[in-house]
C-alpha positions as CSV (number, residue, x, y, z in Angstrom):
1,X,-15.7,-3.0,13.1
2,X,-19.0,-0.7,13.5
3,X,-20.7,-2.9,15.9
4,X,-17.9,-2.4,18.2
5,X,-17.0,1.6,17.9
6,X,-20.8,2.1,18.4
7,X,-20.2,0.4,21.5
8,X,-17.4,2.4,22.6
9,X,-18.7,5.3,21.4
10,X,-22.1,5.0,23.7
11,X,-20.5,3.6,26.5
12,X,-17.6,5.9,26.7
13,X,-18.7,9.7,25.0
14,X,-22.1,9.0,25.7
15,X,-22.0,7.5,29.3
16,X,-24.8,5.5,28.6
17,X,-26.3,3.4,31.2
18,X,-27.5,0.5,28.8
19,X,-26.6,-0.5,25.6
20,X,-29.2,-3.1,24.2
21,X,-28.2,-4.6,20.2
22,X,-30.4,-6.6,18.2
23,X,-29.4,-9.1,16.1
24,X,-26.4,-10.9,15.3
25,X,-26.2,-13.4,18.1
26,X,-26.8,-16.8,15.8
27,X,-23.9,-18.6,14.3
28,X,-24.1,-17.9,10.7
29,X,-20.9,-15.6,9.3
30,X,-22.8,-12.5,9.4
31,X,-23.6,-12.8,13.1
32,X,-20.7,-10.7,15.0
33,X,-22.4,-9.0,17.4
34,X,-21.7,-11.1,20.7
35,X,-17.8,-10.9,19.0
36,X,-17.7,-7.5,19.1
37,X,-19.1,-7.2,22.3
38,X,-16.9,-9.7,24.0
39,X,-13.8,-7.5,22.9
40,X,-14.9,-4.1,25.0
41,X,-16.9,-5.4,27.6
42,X,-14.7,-5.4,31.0
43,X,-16.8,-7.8,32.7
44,X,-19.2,-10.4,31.5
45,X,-22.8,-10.7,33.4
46,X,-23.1,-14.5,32.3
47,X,-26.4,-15.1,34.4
48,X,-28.3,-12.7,32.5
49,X,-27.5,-14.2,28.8
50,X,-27.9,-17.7,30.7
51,X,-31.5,-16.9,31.8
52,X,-32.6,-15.6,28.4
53,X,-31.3,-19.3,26.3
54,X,-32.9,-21.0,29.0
55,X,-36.2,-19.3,28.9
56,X,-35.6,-19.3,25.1
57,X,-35.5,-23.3,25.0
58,X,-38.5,-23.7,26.7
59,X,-40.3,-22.1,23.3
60,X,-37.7,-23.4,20.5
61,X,-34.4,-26.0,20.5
62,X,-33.0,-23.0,18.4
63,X,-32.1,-21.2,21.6
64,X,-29.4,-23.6,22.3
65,X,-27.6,-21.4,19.4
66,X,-28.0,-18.3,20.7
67,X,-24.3,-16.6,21.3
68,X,-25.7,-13.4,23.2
69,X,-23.4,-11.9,26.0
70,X,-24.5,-9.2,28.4
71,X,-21.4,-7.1,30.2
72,X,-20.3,-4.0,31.8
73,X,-18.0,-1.8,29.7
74,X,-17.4,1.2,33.0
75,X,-20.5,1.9,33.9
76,X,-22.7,1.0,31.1
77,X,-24.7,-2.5,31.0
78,X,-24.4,-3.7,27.4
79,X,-26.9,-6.6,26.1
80,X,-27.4,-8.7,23.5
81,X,-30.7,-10.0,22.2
82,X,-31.8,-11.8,19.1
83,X,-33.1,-10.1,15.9
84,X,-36.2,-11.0,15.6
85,X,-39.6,-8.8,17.2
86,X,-40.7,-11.9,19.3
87,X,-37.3,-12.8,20.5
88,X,-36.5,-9.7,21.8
89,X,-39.5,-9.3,24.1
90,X,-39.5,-12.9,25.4
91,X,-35.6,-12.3,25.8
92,X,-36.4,-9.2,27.3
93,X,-39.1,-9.8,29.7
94,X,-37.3,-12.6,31.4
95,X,-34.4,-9.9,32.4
96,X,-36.0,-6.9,32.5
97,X,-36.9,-7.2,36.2
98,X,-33.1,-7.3,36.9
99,X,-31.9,-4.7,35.3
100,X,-32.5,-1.5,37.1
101,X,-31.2,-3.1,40.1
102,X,-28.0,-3.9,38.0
103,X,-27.7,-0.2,36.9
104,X,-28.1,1.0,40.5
105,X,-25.2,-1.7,41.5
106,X,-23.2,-0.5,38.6
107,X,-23.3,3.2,39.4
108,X,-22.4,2.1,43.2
109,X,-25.5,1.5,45.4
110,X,-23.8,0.1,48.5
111,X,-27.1,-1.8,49.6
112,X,-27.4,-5.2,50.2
113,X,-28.6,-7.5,47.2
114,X,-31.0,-9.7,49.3
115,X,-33.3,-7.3,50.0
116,X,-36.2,-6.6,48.3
């Protein structure tokens, strides 16, 4: 499967810190991508993929469809958002104030979460 040896390939060769797909989160038979990320992610970041069909309902009843899954694979955040231009930046900007605080816990940062 391409979807998922890109994956590996980024996350592992590359040491990438984020991985972000577009696309291929719906339920038609084409639509993989969450599939392929479930099988190499080591840990699944539920809350993040939560937040984003939440947000997402709140513009369309569509979003109840979405299959998107955000994980770690090592050290590298991998996430999942729709295909289309307009769901990726309202999927975007509802987790993009998390994530460099999930990169700095990933790589290690002992500080406490709480603070701000």
């Amino acid at each position: 499967m391409l979807i998922k040896d890109k994956l590996i390939e980024y996350a592992d060769e590359l040491g990438l810190d984020i991985i972000i797909t577009t696309g291929g989160t719906g339920v038609s038979p084409r639509d993989v991508t969450p599939d392929a990320t479930l099988e190499v992610i080591d840990k699944e970041i539920p809350g993040m993929a939560e937040v984003m069909r939440f947000e997402s309902l709140k513009k369309t009843p569509r979003a109840m469809i979405s299959r998107a899954v955000v994980g770690l694979r090592g050290r590298t955040l991998i996430i999942n958002l729709p295909g289309s231009p307009k769901g990726v930046r309202e999927n975007l900007s509802v987790i993009l104030p998390a994530i460099s605080h999930a990169v700095e816990k990933i790589k290690g940062d002992p500080s406490e979460c709480a603070q701000e």
